[in-house]
C-alpha positions in Angstrom: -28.1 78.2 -48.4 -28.9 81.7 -47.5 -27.2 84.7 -49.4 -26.3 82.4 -52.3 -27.4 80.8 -55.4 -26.6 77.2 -54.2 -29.6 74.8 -53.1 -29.7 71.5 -51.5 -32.2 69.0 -50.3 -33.0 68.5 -47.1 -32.2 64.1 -48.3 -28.7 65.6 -50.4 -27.5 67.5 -47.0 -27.9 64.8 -45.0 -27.3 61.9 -47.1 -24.5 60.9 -45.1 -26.7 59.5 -42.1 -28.0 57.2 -44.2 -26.7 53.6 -43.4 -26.6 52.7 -46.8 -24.2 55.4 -47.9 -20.7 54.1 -48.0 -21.3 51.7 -45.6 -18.0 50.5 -44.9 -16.1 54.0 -44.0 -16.3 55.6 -40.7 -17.9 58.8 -40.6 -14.9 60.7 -40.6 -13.8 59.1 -44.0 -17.0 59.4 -46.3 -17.3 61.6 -49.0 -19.3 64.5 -48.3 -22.4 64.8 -50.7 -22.3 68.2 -51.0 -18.4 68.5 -52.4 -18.6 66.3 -54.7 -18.2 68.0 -57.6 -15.2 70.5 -55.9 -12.3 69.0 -57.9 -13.3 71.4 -60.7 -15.4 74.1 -59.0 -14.5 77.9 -59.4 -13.1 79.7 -56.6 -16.5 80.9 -55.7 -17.9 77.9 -55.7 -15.4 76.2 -53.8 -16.2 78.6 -50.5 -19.7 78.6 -51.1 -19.4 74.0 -50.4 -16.9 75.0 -47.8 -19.9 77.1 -46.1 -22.7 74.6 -46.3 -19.8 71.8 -45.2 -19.2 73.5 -42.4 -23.0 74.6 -41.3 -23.1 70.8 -40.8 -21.4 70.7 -38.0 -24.0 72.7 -35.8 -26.8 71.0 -37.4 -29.4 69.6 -34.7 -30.0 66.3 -34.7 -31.9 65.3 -37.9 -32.4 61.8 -37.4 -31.3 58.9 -34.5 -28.3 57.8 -36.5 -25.7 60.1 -35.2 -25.3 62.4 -31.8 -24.5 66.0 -32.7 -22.4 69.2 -31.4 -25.4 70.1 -29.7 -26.6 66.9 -28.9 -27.6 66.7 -24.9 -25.4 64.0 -24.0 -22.4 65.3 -25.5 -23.4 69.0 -23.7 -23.9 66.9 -20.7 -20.5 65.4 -20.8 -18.9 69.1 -21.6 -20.4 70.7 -18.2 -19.0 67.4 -16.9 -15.6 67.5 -17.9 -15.7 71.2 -17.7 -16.1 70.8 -13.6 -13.3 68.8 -13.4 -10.9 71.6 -15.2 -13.2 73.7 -12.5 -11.6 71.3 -9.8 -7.8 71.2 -10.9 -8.1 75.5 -11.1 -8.9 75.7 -7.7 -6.7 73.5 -6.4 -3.9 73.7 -9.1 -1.0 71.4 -6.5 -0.1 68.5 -8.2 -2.5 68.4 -10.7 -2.5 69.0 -14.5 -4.6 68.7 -17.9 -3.1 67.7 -20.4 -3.9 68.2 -24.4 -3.0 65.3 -26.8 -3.1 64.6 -30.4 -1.6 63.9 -33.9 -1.2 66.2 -36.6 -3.7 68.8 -36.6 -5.1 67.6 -33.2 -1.7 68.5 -31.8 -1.3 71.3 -33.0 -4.9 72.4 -31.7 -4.0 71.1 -28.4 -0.7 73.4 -28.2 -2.8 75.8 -29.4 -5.5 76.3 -26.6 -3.4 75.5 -23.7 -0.7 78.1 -25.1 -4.0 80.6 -25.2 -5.1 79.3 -21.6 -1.7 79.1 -20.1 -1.9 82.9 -21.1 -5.2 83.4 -19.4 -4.1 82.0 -16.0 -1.0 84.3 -15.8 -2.5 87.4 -16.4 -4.9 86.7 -13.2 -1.4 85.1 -11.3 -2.6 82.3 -11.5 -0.6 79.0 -12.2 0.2 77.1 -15.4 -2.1 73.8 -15.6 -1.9 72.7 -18.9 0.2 71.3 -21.0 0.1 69.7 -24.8 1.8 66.8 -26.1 2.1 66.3 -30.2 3.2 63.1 -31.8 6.6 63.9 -33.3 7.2 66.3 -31.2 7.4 70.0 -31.6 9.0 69.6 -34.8 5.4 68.2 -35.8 4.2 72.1 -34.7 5.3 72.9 -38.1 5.9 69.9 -40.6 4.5 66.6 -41.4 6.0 64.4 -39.1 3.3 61.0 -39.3 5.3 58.1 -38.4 4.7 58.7 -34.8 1.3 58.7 -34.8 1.4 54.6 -35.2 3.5 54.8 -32.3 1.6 53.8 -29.0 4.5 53.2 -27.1 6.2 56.5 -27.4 2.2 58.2 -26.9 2.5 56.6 -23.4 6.2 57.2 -22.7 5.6 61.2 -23.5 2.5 61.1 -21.3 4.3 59.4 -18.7 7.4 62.1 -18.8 4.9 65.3 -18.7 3.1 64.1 -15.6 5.6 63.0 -13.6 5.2 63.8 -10.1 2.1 64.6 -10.4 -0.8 63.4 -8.3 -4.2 64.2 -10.5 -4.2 64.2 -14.2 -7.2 64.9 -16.5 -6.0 63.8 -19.8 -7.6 64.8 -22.9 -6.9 62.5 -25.8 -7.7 64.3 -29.6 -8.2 61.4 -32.0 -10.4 62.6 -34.6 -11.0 59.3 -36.8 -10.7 57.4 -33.3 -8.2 55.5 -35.0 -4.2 56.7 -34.0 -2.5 54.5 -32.5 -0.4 56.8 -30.2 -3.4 58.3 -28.7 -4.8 55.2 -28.1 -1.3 54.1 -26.1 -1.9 57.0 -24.0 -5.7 56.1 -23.1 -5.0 52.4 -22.2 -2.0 53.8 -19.7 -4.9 56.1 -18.2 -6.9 53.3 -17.4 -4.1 51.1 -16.1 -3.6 54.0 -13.7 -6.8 55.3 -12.5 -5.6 56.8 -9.0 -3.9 59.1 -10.9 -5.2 59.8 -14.5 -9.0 60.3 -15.9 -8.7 60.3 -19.3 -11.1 61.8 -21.8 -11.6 61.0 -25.7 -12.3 63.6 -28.2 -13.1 62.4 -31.6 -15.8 62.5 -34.5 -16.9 59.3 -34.7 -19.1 57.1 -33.0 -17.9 54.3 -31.0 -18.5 51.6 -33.0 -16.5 52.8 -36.0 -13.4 53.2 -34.0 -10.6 51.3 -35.9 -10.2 48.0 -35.3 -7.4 47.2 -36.3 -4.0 45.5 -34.8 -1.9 47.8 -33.9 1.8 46.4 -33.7 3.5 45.7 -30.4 0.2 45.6 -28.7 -2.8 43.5 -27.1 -5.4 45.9 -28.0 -6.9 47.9 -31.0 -8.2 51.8 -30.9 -12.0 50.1 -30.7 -10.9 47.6 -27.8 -9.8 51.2 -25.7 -12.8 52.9 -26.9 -15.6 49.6 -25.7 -13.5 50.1 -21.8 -13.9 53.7 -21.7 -17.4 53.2 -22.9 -17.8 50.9 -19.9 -16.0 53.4 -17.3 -18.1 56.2 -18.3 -21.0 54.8 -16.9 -19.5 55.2 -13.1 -17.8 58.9 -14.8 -14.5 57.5 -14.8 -13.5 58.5 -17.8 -15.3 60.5 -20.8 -16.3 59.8 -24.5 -17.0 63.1 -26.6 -17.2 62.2 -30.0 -20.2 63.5 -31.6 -20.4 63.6 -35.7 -20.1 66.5 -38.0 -20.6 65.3 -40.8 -18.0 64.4 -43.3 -15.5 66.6 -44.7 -15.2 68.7 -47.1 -12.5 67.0 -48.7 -12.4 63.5 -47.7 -10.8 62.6 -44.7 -9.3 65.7 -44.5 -10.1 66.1 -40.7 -7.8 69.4 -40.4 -10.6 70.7 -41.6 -14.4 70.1 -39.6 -12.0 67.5 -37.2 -9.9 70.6 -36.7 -12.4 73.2 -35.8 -14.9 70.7 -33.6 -12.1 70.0 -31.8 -11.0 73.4 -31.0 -14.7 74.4 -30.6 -15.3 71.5 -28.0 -12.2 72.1 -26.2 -12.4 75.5 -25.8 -16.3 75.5 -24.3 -14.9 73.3 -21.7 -12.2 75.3 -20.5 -14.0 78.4 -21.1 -16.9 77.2 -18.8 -14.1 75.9 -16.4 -12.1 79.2 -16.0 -15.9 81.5 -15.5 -16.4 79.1 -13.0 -12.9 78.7 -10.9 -12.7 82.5 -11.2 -15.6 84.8 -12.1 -18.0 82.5 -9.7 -20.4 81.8 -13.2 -21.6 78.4 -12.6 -20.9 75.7 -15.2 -24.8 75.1 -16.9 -26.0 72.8 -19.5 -27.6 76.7 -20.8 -24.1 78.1 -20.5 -22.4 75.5 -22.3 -25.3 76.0 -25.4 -24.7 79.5 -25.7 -21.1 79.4 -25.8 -21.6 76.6 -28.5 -24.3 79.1 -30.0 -20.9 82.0 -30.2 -18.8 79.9 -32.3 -21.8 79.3 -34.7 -22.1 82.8 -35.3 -18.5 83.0 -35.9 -18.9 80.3 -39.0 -22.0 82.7 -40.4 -19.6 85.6 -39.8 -16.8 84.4 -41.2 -18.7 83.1 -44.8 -20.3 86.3 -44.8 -17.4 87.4 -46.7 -17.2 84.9 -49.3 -16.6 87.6 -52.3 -13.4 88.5 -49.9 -12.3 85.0 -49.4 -12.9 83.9 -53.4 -10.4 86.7 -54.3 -7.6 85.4 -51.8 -8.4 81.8 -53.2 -8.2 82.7 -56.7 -4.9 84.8 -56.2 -3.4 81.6 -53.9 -4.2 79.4 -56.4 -3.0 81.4 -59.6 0.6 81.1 -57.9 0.2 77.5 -57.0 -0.8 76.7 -60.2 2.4 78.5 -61.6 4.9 77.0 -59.0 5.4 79.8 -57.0 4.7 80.4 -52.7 2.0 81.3 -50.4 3.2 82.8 -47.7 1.4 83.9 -44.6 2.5 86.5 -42.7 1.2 87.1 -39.5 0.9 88.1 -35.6 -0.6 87.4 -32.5 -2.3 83.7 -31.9 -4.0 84.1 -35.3 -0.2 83.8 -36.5 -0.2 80.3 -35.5 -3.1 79.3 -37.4 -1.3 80.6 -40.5 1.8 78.2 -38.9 -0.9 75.2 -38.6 -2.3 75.6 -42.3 0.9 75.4 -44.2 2.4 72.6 -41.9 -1.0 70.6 -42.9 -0.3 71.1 -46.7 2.4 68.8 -47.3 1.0 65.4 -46.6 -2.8 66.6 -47.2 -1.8 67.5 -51.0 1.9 66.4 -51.4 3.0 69.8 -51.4 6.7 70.8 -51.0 7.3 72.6 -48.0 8.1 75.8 -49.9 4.4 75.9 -51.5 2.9 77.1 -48.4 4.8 78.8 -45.3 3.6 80.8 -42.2 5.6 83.0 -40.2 4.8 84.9 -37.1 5.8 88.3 -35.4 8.5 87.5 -33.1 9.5 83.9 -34.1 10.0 81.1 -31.3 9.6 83.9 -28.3 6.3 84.7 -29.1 5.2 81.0 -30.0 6.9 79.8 -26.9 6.6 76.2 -27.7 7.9 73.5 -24.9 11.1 72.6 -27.0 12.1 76.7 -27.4 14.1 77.4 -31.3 14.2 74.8 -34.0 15.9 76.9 -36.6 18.7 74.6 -36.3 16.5 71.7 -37.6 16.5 73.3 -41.3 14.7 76.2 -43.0 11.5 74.3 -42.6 11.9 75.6 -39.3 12.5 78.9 -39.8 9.4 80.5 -38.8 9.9 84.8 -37.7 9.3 87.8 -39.9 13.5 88.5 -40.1 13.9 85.0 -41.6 10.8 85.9 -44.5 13.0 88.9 -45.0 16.5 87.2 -45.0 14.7 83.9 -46.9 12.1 84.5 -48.9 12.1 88.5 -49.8 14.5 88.5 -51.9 13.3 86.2 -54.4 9.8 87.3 -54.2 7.9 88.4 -57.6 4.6 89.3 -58.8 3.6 85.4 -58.8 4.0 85.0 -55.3 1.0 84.6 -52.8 1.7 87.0 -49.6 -0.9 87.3 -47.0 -1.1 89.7 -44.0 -2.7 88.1 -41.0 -3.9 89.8 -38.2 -6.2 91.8 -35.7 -6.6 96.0 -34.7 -5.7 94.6 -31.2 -2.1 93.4 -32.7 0.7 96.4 -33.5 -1.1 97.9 -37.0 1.9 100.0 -37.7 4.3 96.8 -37.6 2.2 95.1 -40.1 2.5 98.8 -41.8 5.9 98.4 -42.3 6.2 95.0 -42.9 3.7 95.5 -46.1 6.0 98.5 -47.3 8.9 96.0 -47.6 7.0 93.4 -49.0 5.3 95.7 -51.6 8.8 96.7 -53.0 9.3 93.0 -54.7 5.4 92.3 -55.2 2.2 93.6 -55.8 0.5 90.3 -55.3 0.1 91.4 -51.2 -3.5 90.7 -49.4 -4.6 91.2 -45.9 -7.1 89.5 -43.8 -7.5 91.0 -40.6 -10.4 91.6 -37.6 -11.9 94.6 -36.3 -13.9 95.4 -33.7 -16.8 97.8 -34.8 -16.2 101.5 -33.4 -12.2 100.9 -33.3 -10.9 104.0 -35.1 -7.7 103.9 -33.5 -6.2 102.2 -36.1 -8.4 103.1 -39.1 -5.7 105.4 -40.2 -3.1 103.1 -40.7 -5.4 100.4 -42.0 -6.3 102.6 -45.3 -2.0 102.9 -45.8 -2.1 99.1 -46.1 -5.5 98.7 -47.8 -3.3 100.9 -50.7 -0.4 98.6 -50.7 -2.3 95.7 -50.7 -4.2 94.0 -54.0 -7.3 93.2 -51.8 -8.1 93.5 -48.1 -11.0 91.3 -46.2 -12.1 92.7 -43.2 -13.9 90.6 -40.9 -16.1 92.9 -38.2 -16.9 91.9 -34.6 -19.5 93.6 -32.7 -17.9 94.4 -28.8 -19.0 93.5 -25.5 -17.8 94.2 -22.3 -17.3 90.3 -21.5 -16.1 89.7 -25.4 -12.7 89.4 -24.3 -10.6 85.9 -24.2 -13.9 84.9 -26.3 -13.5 87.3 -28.9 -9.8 86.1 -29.6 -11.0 82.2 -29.6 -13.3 83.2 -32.2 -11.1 85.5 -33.9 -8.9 82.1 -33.9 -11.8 80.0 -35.5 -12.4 82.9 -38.2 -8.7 82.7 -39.5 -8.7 79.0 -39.2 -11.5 78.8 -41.7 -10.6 81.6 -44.6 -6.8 79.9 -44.4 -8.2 76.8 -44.6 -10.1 77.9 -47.8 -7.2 79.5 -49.2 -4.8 76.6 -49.1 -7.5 74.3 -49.6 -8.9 75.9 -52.8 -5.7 76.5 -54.2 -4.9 73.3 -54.4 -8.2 72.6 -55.7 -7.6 75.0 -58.6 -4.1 73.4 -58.8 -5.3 70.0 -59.7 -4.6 68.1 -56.6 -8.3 66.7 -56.0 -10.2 64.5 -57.8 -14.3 64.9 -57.0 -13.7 65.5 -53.4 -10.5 62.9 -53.0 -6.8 63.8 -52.2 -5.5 61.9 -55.0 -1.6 62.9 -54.2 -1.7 62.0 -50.5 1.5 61.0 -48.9 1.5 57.4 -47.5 3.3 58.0 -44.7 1.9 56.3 -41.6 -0.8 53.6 -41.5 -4.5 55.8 -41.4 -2.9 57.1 -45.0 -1.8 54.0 -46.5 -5.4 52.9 -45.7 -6.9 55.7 -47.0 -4.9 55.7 -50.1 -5.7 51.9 -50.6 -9.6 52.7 -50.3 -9.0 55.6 -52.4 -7.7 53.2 -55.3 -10.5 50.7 -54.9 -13.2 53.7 -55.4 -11.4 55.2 -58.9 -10.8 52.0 -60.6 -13.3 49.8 -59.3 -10.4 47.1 -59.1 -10.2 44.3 -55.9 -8.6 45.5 -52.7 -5.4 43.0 -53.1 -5.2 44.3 -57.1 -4.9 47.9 -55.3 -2.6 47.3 -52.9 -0.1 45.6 -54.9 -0.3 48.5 -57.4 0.6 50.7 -54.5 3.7 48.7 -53.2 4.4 48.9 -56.8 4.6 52.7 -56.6 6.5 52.8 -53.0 9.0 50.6 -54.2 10.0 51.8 -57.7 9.1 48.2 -59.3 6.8 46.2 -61.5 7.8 43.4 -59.4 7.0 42.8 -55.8 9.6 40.5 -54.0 8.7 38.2 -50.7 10.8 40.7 -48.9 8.7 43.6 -49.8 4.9 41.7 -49.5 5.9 40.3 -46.4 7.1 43.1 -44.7 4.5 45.1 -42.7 2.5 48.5 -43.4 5.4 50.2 -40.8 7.8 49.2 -43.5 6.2 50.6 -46.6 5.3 53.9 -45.1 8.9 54.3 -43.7 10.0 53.9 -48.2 7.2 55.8 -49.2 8.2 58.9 -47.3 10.8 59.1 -50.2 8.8 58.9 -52.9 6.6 61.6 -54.3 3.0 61.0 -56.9 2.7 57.0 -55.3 -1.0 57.1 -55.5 -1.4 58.7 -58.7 1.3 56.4 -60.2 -0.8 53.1 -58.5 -4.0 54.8 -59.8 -2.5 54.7 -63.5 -0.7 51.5 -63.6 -4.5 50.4 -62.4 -6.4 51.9 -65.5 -4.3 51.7 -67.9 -2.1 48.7 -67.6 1.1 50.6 -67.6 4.4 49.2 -66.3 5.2 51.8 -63.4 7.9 53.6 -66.0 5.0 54.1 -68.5 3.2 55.6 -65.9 5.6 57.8 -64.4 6.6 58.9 -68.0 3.1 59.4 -68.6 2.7 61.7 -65.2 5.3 63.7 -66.3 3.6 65.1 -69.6 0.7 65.5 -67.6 1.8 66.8 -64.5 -1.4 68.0 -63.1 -2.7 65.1 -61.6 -6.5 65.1 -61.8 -6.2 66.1 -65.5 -4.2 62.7 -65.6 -6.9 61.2 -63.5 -9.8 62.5 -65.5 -8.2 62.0 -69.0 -7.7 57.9 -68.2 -11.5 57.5 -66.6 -12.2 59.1 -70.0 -10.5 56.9 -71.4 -11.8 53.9 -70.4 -16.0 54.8 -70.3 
């Protein structure tokens, strides 16, 4: 890997392809070969894996086993989609695209047709698109999974947002190809295809869609994928899903899932706007070199990995002592800081106080569909005046606070903001962009670089057609030093095992799957052993009743929202032999879990 000390084979980077290599897991589910040892890297290291993880994902295509990004047939299927955005923009009547997902995918999707809703005003044009998110916009900003196993509700909230209209392109995020409420909204697409063509977005190929029952329903996630596989043939509907390798930390799709998908998305509609408005035809050229922009942006970005270690290290020196990371930022790269702490509670079982964002101007500037949750809690308090009313005044030296911004956002509000800050704690960083030959806020940039413990400055070189580009990538940029921050610090707090989540919450079906799997792999013990010592965890008790074995994985996910440490108490009862007290007594003198972890495998070799 260039610029570092790190090597890897050309057979270790690409191990993955290899159908031999954890054959029975999707793509999006493996373990990465090149993290494998990041449960107990140092903070350098950690951002060095997350660069070479993340290089994957623009990798040509090595070998026939997977299509890539840049693979022609999923660039094909871009320009293709891309003219049918171009369609709906000049003849906006009736007609709208619409962005779905769960989770992270949701989030994205609000995301980039908040940033494109933006576009089309300032050239008066109309509104066109429009984001749906499982939960909810309460999901925006917390964990809410349940929904995701919903298909029902996916296709009553898709139903609700196009009503009245006459042409839908529907854009369904789904990175595992697996949720059940995407899938919903895909087969009620093709039951209506006068009105609706629907388009998949996801990172695995076809055949590893989940197939799975999904309750309520005649069809699996696979069943939907094998018609719209059928349908694309005559262009009736569209399959992007190429592979980028697996993540980082597995499973974790917030991550590679997370940026593909906004990468994807926003070539399309990018392509789509030139077109409808600046007369730039929509070219399988085009599409590469925009593709080629947010590749520079990754080598940008980890070009400041001395930067990026220092904010990990200080992140995870207040994890690791129970204290906050908070982001504070502005602008859309705000909402990036909104996205990465909403991801942290059921990615590492962290309490919504471990890791909050909050943006300049609250709900008016995030303008979300459902307007001001603060009533919903403080987990939904979300401006600068509630940091200051909330959070300031408990701050200390042990609290994580990170600036997050751009020279194109107000400099002197960030100014004043980190004077305020700086009175209850020195432990203040920045992360912002700058365009190259900007002096106009150089000034005021040195007053915070003083008030701040460190400051990472990301440059960008101008162009006169940078523009709506330039923020996207901006966007990207912030996506993956936050996502290094949170995801580091929790690394250096204990919560990964290898390259495993080992405190994942259980709380909708992909989890409890994944946290079934996840037992099988660290004690070697039979899939039915496993998932009996997890309904032992859910459920508080040694012994398992007909009720609960009987009852289906809706049930246990719905109890095991309540509970906190289920994995890593099934994970000990399974090595050791503990009764789930022992265990639990056990956790609690060793609290960090992958010292737990590590000091039973010891244990037992």
């Amino acid at each position: 890997m260039a610029g570092t000390d790190w090597t890897y084979s050309r057979a270790t980077m690409h191990a993955w392809e290899s159908p031999d290599y954890e054959q029975s897991l999707p793509v999006s589910e493996k373990s990465n070969p090149l993290t494998r040892d990041i449960g107990h890297a140092s903070a350098n290291h950690i951002v060095r894996m997350l660069q070479v993880c993340d290089a994957q994902m623009f990798e040509e295509q090595a070998v026939a086993t997977y299509e890539r990004l840049l693979s022609e047939r999923v660039v094909e299927t871009l320009m293709t989609v891309a003219k049918r955005v171009e369609l709906i923009l000049k003849d906006p009547r009736d007609s709208l695209v619409v962005l779905s997902g769960c989770g992270t995918s949701g989030r994205l999707a609000f995301l980039i047709t908040s940033g494109f809703n933006k576009a089309l005003r300032e050239l008066n044009q109309s509104s066109v698109y429009q984001y749906i998110i499982a939960g909810g916009d309460r999901a925006l900003l917390s964990s809410q999974e349940a929904p995701e196993d919903d298909p029902k509700v996916g296709m009553l909230s898709l139903k609700k947002v196009c009503e009245g209209k006459k042409q839908v392109l529907f854009i369904g995020i789904s990175c595992g190809l697996s949720a059940p409420f995407v899938a919903g909204q895909l087969d009620f697409c093709m039951q209506h295809p006068e009105v609706y063509t629907p388009v998949l977005v996801g990172f695995n190929p076809s055949h590893q869609a989940r197939d799975d029952a999904i309750p309520g329903c005649t069809f699996t996630f696979l069943n939907v994928v094998q018609r719209m596989e059928e349908l694309s043939k005559s262009q009736k509907e569209f399959l992007i899903n190429p592979a980028v390798g697996p993540e980082a930390i597995s499973g974790s799709s917030r991550m590679k899932g997370g940026s593909a998908t906004k990468i994807l998305l926003e070539v399309v509609l990018s392509a789509a706007h030139a077109a409808a408005f600046a007369n730039t035809p929509i070219t399988y050229k085009g599409i590469r070199e925009s593709m080629e922009a947010y590749k520079q942006t990754l080598d940008i970005t980890y070009s400041q990995i001395e930067g990026m270690t220092t904010l990990l290290e200080a992140a995870g020196r207040s994890l690791r002592h129970n204290r906050r990371v908070c982001y504070l930022g502005w602008g859309s790269v705000a909402i990036l800081g909104l996205i990465d702490a909403s991801e942290c509670n059921p990615t590492f079982g962290a309490d919504f106080e471990d890791v909050r964002g909050f943006i300049s101007g609250g709900y008016s500037e995030l303008s979300n569909n459902e307007g001001p949750l603060t009533s919903l809690g403080p987990d939904f308090c979300i401006s600068h005046e509630d940091f200051l009313h909330q959070v300031l005044p408990s701050l200390n030296d042990q609290d994580f606070i990170l600036l997050v911004y751009t020279h194109s956002d107000n400099v002197s509000d960030v100014a004043k903001l980190a004077c305020r800050v700086r009175e209850r704690s020195s432990n203040m960083h920045a992360v912002y962009h700058q365009v190259d030959g900007d002096s106009a806020a150089a000034a005021q940039q040195d007053d915070i670089n003083k008030l701040c413990s460190s400051s990472l400055k990301i440059p960008w070189l101008s162009s006169p057609s940078s523009g709506r580009l330039l923020h996207m990538q901006w966007e990207l940029s912030t996506k993956l030093v936050l996502n290094a921050v949170s995801t580091g610090a929790h690394i250096l707090k204990g919560k990964i095992y290898q390259n495993h989540m080992i405190d994942v919450q259980v709380t909708n079906s992909k989890l409890y799957r994944r946290a079934t799997r996840l037992l099988q792999k660290l004690s070697g013990s039979p899939e039915s052993q496993c998932e009996e010592a997890l309904l032992r965890a859910v459920y508080q008790t040694d012994k398992l009743t007909e009720d609960i074995t009987s009852s289906d994985i809706g049930t246990h996910t719905q109890t095991a929202r309540n509970r906190t440490k289920v994995v890593p108490l099934a994970l000990v009862c399974l090595l050791t032999g503990f009764s789930l007290q022992e265990a639990v007594a056990h956790l609690e003198q060793q609290p960090i879990v992958r010292e737990a972890v590590v000091a039973h495998l010891w244990s037992i070799k």
